[in-house]
BAFI-3210 file (N, C-alpha, C; in Angstrom, 3 decimals, decimal comma, padded with zeros to 6 digits):
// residues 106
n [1|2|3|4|5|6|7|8|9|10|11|12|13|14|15|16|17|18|19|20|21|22|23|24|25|26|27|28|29|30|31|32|33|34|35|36|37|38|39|40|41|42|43|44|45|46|47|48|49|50|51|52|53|54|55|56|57|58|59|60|61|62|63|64|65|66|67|68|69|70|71|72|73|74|75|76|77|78|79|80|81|82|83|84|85|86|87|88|89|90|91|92|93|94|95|96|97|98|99|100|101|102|103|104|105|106]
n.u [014,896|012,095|010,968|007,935|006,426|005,259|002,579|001,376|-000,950|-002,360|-004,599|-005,724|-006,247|-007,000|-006,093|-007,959|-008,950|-009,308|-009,975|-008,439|-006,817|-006,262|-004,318|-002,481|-002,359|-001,173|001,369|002,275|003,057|004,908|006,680|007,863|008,889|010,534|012,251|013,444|014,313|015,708|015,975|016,641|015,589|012,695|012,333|011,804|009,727|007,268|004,798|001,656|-001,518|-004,177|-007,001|-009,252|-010,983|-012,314|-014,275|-014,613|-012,026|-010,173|-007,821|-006,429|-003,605|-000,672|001,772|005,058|006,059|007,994|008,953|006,651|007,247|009,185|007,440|005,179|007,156|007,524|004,559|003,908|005,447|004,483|002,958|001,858|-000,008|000,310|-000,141|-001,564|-002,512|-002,095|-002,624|-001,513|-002,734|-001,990|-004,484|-004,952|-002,986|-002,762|-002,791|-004,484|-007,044|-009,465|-009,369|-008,434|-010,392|-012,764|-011,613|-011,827|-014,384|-015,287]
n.v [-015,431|-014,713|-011,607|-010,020|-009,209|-005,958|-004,312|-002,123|-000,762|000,671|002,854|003,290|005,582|005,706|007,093|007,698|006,789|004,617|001,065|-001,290|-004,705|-006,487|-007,471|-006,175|-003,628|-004,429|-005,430|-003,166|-001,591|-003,353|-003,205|-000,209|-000,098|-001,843|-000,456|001,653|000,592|-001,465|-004,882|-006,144|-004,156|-004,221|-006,658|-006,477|-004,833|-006,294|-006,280|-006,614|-006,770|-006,494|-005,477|-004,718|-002,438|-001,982|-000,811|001,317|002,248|001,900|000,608|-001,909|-001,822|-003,915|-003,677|-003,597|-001,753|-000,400|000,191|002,011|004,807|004,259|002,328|004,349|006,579|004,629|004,860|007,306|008,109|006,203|006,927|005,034|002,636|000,000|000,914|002,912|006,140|007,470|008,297|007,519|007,554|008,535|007,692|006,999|006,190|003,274|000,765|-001,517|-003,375|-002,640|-000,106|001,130|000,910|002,385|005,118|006,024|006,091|008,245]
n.w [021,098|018,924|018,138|018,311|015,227|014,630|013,139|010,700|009,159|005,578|004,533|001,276|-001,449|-005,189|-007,550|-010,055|-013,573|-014,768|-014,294|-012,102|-011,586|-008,703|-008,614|-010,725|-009,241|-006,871|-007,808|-008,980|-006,662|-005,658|-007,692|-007,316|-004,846|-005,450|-007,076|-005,586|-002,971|-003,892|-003,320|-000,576|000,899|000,289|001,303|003,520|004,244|004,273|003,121|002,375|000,395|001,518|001,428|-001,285|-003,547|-006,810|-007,614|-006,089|-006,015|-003,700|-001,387|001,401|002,763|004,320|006,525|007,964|010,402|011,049|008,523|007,369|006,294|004,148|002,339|001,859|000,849|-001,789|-002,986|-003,698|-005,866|-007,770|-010,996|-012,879|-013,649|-015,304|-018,085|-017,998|-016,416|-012,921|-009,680|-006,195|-003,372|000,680|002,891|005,756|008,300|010,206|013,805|013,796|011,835|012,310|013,749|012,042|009,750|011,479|011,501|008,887|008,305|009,782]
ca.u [013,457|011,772|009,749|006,471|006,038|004,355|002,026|000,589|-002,348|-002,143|-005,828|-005,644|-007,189|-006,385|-006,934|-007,622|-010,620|-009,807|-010,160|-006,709|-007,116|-005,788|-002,763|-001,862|-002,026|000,227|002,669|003,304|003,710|006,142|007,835|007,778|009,529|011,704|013,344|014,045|015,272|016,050|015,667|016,739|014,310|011,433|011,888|012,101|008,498|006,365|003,776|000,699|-002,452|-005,202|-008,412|-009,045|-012,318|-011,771|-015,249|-014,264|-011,004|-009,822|-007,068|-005,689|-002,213|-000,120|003,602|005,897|005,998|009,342|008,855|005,866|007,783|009,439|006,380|004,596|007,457|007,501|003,429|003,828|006,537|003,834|002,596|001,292|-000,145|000,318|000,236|-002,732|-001,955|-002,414|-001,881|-002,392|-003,034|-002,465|-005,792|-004,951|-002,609|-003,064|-002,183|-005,298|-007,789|-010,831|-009,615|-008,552|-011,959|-013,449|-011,154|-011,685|-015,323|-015,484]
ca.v [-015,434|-013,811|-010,275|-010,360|-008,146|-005,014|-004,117|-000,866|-000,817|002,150|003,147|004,203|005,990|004,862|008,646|007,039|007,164|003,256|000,555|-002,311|-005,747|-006,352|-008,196|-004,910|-002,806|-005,036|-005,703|-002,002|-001,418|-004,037|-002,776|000,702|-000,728|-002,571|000,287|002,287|000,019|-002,971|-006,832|-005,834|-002,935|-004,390|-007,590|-005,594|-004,560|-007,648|-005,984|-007,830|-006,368|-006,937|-005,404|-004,033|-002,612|-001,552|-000,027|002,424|002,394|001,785|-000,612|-001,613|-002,488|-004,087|-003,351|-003,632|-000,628|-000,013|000,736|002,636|005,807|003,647|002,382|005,615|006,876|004,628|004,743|008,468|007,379|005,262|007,651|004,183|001,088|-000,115|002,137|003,890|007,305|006,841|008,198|006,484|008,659|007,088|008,127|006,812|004,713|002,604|-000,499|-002,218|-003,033|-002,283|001,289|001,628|001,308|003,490|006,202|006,442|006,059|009,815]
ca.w [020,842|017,897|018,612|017,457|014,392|014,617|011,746|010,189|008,094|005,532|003,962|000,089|-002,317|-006,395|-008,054|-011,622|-014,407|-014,825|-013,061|-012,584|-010,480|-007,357|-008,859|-011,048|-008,052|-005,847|-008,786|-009,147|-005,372|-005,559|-008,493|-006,563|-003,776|-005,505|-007,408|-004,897|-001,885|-004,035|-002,460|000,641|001,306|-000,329|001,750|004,923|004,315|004,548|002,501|001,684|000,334|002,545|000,871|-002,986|-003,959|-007,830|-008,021|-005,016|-005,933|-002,422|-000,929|002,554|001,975|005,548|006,043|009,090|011,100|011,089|006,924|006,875|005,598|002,742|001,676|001,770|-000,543|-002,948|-003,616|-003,859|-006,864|-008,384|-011,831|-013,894|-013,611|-016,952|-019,128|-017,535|-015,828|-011,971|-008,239|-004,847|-001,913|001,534|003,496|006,777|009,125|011,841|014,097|013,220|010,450|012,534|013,935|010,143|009,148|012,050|011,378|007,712|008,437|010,474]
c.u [013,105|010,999|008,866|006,371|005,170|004,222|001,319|-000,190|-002,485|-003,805|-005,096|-006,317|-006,532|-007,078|-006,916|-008,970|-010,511|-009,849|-008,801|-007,727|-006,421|-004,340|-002,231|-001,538|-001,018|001,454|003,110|003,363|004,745|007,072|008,511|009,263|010,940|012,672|013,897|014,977|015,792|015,273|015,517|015,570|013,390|011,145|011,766|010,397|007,405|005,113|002,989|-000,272|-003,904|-006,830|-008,743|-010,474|-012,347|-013,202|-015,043|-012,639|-010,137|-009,164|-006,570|-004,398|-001,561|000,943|004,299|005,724|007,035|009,578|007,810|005,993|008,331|008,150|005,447|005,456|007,526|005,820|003,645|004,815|005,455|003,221|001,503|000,850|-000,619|000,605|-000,881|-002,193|-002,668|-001,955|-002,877|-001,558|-003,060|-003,194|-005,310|-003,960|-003,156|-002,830|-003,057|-006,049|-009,166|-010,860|-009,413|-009,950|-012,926|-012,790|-011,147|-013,057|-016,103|-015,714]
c.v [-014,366|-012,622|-010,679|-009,015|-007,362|-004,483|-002,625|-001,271|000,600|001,735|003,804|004,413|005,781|006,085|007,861|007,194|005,693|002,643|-000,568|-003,455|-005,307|-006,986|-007,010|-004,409|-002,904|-005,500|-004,155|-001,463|-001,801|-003,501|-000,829|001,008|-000,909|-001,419|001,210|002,191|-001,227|-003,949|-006,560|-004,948|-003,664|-006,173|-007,320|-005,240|-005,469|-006,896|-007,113|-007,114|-007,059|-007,081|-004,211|-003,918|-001,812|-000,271|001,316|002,993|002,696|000,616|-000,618|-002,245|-002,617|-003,885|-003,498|-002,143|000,439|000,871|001,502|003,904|004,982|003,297|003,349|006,113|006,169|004,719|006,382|008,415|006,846|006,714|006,546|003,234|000,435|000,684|003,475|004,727|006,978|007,938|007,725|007,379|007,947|007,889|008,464|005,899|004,292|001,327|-001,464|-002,407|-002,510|-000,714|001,725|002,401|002,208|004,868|006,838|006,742|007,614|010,625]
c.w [019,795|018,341|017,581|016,673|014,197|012,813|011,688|008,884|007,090|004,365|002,350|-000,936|-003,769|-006,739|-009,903|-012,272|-014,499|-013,904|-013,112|-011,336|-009,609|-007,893|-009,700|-010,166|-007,341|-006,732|-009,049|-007,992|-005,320|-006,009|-008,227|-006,020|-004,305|-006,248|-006,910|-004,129|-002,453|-003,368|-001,498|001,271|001,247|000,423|003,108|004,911|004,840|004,374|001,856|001,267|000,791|002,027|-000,295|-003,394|-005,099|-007,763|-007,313|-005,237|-004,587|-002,132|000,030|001,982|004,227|005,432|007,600|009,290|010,921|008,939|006,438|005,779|004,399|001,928|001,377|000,368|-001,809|-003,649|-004,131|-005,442|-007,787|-009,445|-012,695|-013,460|-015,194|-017,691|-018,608|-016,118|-014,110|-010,627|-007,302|-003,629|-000,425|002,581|005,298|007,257|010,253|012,302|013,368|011,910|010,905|013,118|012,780|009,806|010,363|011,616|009,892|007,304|008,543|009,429]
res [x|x|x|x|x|x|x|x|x|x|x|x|x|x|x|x|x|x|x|x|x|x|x|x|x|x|x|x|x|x|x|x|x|x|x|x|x|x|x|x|x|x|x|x|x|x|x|x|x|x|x|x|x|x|x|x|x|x|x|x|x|x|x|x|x|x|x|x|x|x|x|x|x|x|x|x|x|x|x|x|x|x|x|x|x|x|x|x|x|x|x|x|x|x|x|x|x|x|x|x|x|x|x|x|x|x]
***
């Protein structure tokens, strides 16, 4: 029988003067990811990006539990998105998306 996959929710902040889409953002997570742990790693994650608000520069990003620390390091890794100078701060974790958003709320 399969276990049911536990999820973490990580809150983040985009320290930047511009602004990127949501498909920049999650293409240089990926590419993050991927140069650190490779295929393997980076499919171990089951990262999705959840919620992207450019004007706030704020994003939830989801990940397996078990990888939170990988994913943590490679955003901390992240210097660019594009060519434009960049860091992403991770605010908050948590199981959910709704204690997320209470706890980032406080």
């Amino acid at each position: 029988m399969l276990k049911k996959m536990r999820r973490r929710y990580l809150a983040l902040k985009i320290d930047s003067n511009e602004t990127f889409s949501s498909r920049e953002l999650i293409g240089t997570v990926w590419d993050a990811i991927l140069k650190l742990y490779g295929e393997y790693g980076a499919s171990r994650t089951g990262l999705a990006l959840i919620d992207y608000d450019a004007e706030k520069k704020f994003a939830i990003l989801r990940t397996a539990h078990t990888t939170v620390d990988m994913v943590r390091a490679a955003l901390a890794s992240i210097t660019k998105i594009g060519d434009k100078p960049v860091a992403v701060h991770v605010l908050k974790v948590s199981g959910t998306i709704r204690a997320l958003y209470k706890k980032i709320k406080q």
